[in-house]
C-alpha positions in Angstrom: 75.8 113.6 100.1 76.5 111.3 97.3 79.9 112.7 95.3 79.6 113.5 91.4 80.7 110.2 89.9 77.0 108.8 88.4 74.1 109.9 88.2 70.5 108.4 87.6 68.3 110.1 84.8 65.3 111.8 86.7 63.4 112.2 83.7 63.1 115.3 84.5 65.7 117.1 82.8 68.2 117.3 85.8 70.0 114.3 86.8 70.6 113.6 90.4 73.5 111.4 92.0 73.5 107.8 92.5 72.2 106.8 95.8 73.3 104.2 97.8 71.0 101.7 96.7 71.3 102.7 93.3 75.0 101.5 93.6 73.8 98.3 95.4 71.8 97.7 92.9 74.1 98.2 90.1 76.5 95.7 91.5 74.0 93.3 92.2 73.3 93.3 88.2 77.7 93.6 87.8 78.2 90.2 90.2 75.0 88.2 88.9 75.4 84.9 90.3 79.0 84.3 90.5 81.2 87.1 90.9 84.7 84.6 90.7 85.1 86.3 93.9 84.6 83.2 96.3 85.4 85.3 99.5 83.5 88.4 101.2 84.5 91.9 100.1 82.7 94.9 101.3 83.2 98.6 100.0 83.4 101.2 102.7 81.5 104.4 101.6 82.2 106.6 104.8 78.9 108.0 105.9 77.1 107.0 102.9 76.9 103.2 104.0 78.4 99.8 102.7 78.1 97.3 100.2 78.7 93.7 100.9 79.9 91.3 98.0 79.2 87.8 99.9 81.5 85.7 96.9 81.1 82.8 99.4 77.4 82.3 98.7 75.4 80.3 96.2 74.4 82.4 94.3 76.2 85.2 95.5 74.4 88.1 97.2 74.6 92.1 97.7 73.7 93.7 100.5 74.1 96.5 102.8 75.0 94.6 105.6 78.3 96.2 108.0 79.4 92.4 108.6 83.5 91.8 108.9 84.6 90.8 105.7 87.7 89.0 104.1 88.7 92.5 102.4 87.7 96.0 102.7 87.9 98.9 100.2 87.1 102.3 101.5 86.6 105.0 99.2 84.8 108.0 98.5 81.1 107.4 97.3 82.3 109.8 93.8 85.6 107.4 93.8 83.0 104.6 93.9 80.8 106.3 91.3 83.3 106.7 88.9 84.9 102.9 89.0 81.3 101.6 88.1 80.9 104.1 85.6 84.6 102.6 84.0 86.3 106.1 84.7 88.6 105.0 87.6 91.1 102.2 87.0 91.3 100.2 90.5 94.9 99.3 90.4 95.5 103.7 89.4 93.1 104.7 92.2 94.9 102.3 94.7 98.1 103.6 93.9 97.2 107.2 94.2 95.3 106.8 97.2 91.9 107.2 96.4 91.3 103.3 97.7 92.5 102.0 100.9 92.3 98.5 100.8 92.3 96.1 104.1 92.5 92.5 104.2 92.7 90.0 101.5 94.9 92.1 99.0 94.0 88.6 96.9 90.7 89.7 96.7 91.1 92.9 96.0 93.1 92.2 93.2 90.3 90.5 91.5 88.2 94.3 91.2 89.6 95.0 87.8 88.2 91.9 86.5 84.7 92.3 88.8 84.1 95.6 87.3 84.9 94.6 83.3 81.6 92.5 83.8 
């Protein structure tokens, strides 16, 4: 189940949590053509599923794909929720444990920027 951190407007007076491809779809609009990236970074959602950033691409892409990539941040899909909905401070939820990051800590450190878009 997808945790509490955003929701989409039904329309019908109850809101229901993002889905993954909601959240693929909002980052899609976040990293538009050119994230600044200009390396792979995919967020691990656990059983929800992943979301690929491929920075290396022209123009960059989002997907779903499980590929390998240069870094990985695995979170919670309400941790993830929350950083999109600018409630979570990257560097805060790093340090407190609520991101695990693997890899490129380079490209990890770019986030705070990605998600000011």
């Amino acid at each position: 189940m997808v945790g509490t951190g955003s929701y989409r407007q039904t329309g019908k007076g109850n809101d229901e949590p993002m889905s993954l491809e909601d959240y693929t779809s909002k980052v899609r609009g976040m990293v538009g053509d050119d994230s600044g990236l200009g390396k792979t970074l995919k967020f691990d959602l656990g059983d929800e599923g992943v979301i690929l950033i491929d920075g290396k691409s022209t123009p960059n892409t989002v997907s779903n794909d499980n590929v390998d990539a240069d870094c990985t941040v695995k979170l919670s899909s309400e941790n993830f929720g929350n950083l999109l909905a600018g409630k979570g401070n990257p560097m805060t939820m790093f340090m407190t444990g609520k991101i695990k990051v693997s890899g490129d800590m380079g490209v990890a450190m770019k986030l705070q920027s990605l998600f000011k878009k």
